[in-house]
PLY file of the C-alpha trace (Angstrom):
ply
format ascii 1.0
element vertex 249
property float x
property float y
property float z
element edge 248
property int vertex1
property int vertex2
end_header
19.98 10.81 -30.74
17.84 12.82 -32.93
18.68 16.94 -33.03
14.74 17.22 -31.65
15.55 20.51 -30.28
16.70 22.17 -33.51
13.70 23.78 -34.94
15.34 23.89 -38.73
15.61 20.37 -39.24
12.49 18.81 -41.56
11.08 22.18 -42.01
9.75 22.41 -45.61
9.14 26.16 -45.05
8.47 28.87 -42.53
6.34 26.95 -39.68
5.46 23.61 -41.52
6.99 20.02 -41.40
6.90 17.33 -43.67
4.10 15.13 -42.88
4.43 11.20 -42.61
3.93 10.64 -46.13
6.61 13.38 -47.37
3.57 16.06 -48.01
3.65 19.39 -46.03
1.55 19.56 -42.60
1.66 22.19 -40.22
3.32 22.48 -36.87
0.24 21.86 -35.39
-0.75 18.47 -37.08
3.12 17.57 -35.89
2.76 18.25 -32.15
-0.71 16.14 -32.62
1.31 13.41 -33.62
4.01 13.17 -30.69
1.13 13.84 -28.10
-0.26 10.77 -29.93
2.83 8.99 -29.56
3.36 9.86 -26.06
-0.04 9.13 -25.01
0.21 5.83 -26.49
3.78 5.46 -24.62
2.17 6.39 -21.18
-0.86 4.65 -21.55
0.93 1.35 -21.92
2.98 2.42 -19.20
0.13 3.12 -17.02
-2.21 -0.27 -17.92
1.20 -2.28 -17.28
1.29 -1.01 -13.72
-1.85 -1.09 -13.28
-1.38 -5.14 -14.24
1.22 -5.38 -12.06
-0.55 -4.32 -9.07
-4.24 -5.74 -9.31
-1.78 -9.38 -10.16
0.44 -8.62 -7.03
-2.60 -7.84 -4.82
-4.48 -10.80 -5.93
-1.77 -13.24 -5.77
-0.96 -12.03 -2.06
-4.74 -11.86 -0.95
-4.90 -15.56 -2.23
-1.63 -16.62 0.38
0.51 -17.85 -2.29
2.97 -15.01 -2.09
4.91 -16.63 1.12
5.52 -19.82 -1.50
7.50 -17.07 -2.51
9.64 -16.74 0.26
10.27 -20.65 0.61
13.18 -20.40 -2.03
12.05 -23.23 -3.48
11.74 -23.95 -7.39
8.95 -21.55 -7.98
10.63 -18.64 -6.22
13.54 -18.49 -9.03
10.92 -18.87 -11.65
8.95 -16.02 -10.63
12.16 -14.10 -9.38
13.90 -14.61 -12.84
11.39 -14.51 -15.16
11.13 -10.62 -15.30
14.75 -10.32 -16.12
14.12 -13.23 -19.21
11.39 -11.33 -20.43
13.30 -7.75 -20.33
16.38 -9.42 -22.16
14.27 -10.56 -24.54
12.13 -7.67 -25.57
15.21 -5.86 -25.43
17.84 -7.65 -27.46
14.80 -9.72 -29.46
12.94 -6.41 -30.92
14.45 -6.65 -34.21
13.03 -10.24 -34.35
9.92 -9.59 -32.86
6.97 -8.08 -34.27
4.47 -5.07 -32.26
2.35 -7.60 -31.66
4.54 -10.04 -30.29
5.95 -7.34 -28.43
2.97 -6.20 -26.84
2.10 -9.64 -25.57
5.48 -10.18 -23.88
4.46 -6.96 -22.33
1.64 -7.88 -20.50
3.25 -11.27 -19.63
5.93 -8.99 -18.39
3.43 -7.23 -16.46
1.68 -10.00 -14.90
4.98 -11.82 -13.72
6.60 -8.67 -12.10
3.05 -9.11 -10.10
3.99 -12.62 -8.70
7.32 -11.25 -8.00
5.80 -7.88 -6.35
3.50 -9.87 -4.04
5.85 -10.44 -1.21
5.68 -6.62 -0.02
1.75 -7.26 0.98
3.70 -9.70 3.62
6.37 -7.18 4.28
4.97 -3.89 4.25
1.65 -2.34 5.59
-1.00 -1.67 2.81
-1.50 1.99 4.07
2.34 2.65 3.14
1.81 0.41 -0.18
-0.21 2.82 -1.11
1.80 6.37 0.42
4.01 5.03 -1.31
2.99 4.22 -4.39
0.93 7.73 -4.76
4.07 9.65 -4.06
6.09 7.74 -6.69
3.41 8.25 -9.31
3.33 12.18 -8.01
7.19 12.09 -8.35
7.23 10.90 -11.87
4.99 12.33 -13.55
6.76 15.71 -12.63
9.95 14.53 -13.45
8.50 12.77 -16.88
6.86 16.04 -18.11
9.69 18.23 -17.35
12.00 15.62 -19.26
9.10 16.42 -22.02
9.25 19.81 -21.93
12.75 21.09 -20.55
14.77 22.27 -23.59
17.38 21.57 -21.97
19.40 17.93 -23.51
19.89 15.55 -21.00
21.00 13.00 -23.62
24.68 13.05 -21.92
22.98 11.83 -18.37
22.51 8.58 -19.82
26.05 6.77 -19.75
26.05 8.23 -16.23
23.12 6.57 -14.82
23.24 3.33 -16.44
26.61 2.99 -14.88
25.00 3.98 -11.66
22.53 1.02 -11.79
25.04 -1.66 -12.58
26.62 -0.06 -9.50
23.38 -0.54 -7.63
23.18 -4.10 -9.12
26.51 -4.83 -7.52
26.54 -3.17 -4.58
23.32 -4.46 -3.52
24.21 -8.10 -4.17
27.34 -7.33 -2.07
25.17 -6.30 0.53
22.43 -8.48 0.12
25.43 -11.97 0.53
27.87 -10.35 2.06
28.10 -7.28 3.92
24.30 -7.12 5.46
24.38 -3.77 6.70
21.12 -1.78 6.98
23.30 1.58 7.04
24.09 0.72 3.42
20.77 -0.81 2.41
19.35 2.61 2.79
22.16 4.38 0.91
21.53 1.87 -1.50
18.15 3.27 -2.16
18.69 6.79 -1.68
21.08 6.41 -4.81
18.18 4.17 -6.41
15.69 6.84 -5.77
17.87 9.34 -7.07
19.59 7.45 -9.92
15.61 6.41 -11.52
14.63 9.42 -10.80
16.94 10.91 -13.13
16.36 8.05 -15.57
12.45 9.05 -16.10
13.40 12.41 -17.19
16.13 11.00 -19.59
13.53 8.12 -20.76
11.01 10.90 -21.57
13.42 12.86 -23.56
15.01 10.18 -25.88
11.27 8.65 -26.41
10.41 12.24 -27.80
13.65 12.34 -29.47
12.97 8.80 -30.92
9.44 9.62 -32.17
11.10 12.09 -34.98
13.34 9.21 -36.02
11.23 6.47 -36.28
7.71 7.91 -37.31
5.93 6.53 -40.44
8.89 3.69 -39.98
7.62 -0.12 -39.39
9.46 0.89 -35.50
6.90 3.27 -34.83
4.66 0.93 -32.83
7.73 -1.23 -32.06
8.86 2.03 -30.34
6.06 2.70 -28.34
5.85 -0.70 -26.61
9.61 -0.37 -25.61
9.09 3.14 -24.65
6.48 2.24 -22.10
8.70 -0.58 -20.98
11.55 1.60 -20.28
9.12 4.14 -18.20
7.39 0.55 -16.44
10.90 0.04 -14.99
12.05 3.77 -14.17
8.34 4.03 -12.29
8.84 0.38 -10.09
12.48 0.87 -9.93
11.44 3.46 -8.62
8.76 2.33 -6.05
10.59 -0.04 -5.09
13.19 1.90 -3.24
11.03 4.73 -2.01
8.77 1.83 0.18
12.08 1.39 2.17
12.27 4.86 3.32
8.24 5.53 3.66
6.85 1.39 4.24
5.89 0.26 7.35
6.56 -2.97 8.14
4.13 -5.60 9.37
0 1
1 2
2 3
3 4
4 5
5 6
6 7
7 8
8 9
9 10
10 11
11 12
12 13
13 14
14 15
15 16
16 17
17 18
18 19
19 20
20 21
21 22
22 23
23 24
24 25
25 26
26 27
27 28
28 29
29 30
30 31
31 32
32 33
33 34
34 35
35 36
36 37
37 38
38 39
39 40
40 41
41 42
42 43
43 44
44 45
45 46
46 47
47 48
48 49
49 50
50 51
51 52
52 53
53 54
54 55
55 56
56 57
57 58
58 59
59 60
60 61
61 62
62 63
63 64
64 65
65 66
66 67
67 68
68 69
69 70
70 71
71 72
72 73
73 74
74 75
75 76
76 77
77 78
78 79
79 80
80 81
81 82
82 83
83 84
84 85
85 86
86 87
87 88
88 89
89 90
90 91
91 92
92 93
93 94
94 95
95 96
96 97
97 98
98 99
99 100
100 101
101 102
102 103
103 104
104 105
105 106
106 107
107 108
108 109
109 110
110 111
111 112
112 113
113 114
114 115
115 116
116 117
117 118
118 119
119 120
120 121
121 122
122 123
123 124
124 125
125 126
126 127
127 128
128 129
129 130
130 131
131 132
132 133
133 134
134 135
135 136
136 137
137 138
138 139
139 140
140 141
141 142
142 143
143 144
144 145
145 146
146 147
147 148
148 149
149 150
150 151
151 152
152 153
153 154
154 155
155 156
156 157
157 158
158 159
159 160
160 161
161 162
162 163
163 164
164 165
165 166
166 167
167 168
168 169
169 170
170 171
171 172
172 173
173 174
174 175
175 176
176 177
177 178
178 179
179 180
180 181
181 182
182 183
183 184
184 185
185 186
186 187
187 188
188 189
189 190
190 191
191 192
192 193
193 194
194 195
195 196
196 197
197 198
198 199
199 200
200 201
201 202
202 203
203 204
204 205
205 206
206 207
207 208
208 209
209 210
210 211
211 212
212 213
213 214
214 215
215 216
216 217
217 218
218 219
219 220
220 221
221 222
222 223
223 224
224 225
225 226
226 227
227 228
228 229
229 230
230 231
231 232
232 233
233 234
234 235
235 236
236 237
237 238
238 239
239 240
240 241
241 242
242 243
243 244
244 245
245 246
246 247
247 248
């Protein structure tokens, strides 16, 4: 990870940075440029959720969401295609150019909202949207101080990736063998806690990653990941906050 917090590093002189082309800007025209960044990060972020939820509203208004539930052919299609799409954007970037990128991340979008639907059968639309306020309340605290703490966090993130592959397995577990509620809702405690951590993280290397890859052919690469990784800390998220505060039909 960059050394974003070390104030000496590109300084071409006292309170001046080199600009994108190698000449000399001031430390103003840099901040511009990472609120730039970051804006264009969260503004992704923000449409793609938006996506998500107008598709998951409209596909469970229309009463196809219980095909969902059949476990037929078209449930592992829509089930499994968010995870395709995430591998690929992931592992595929090199490969892949912005603008591919950006397309497979509104398809992204759009097929986490046929996936999403099923909670309009499971879950009252008043605590949908509790919810779904109180998540976007929780992260954007926990994003902006990730943006602003000096603190680094950079070590958190071995930590909490091995905490969702233990959510991964232990909800599975659960899920086909165990089936107990009292560990369905320590399974989302941790989930709560674990993405919760991961937004702050997220915001810090994305603000550490802007100072590496700026005037680079990533740049724009690097915002349409960024706002994927923040898409999935934010409905990670979401999703297991509406088992403590939903209200089932």
């Amino acid at each position: 990870m960059a050394d974003w917090n070390d104030t000496r590093n590109d300084r071409a002189g006292f309170d001046t940075t080199p600009g994108y082309q190698g000449d000399v800007a001031t430390g103003v025209t840099y901040d511009e440029g990472l609120r730039k960044h970051m804006l264009s990060i969260y503004n992704y972020m923000a449409s793609g959720v938006l996506l998500t939820g107008i598709v998951a509203l409209a596909f469970a208004a229309s009463g196809m969401a219980a095909t969902i539930l059949t476990g037929g052919p078209l449930t592992w299609l829509i089930m499994l295609s968010p995870l395709a799409f995430v591998l690929a954007m992931s592992f595929g970037a090199n490969k892949f150019s912005a603008g591919t990128l950006q397309i497979m991340f509104w398809a992204y979008a759009t097929v986490m909202g046929l996936s999403l639907s099923t909670i309009f059968l499971v879950y009252t639309g008043e605590s949908i949207a509790l919810t779904f306020f109180a998540t976007a309340g929780a992260f954007a605290g926990l994003s902006l101080w990730g943006y602003t703490t000096k603190k680094d966090i950079s070590g958190w993130g071995s930590f909490l990736i091995m905490g969702v592959v233990g959510l991964i397995i232990a909800s599975l577990l659960n899920a086909f063998l165990i089936g107990s509620a009292g560990l369905e809702l320590a399974i989302s405690a941790l989930g709560v806690l674990i993405f919760a951590g991961l937004t702050a993280y997220d915001t810090q290397r994305l603000k550490a990653e802007y100072f590496h890859f700026r005037g680079t052919p990533w740049a724009k690469k690097s915002i349409i990941l960024g706002a994927l990784s923040l898409y999935l800390d934010f409905i990670n998220m979401f999703m297991f906050l509406l088992r403590f505060l939903g209200s089932r039909e």
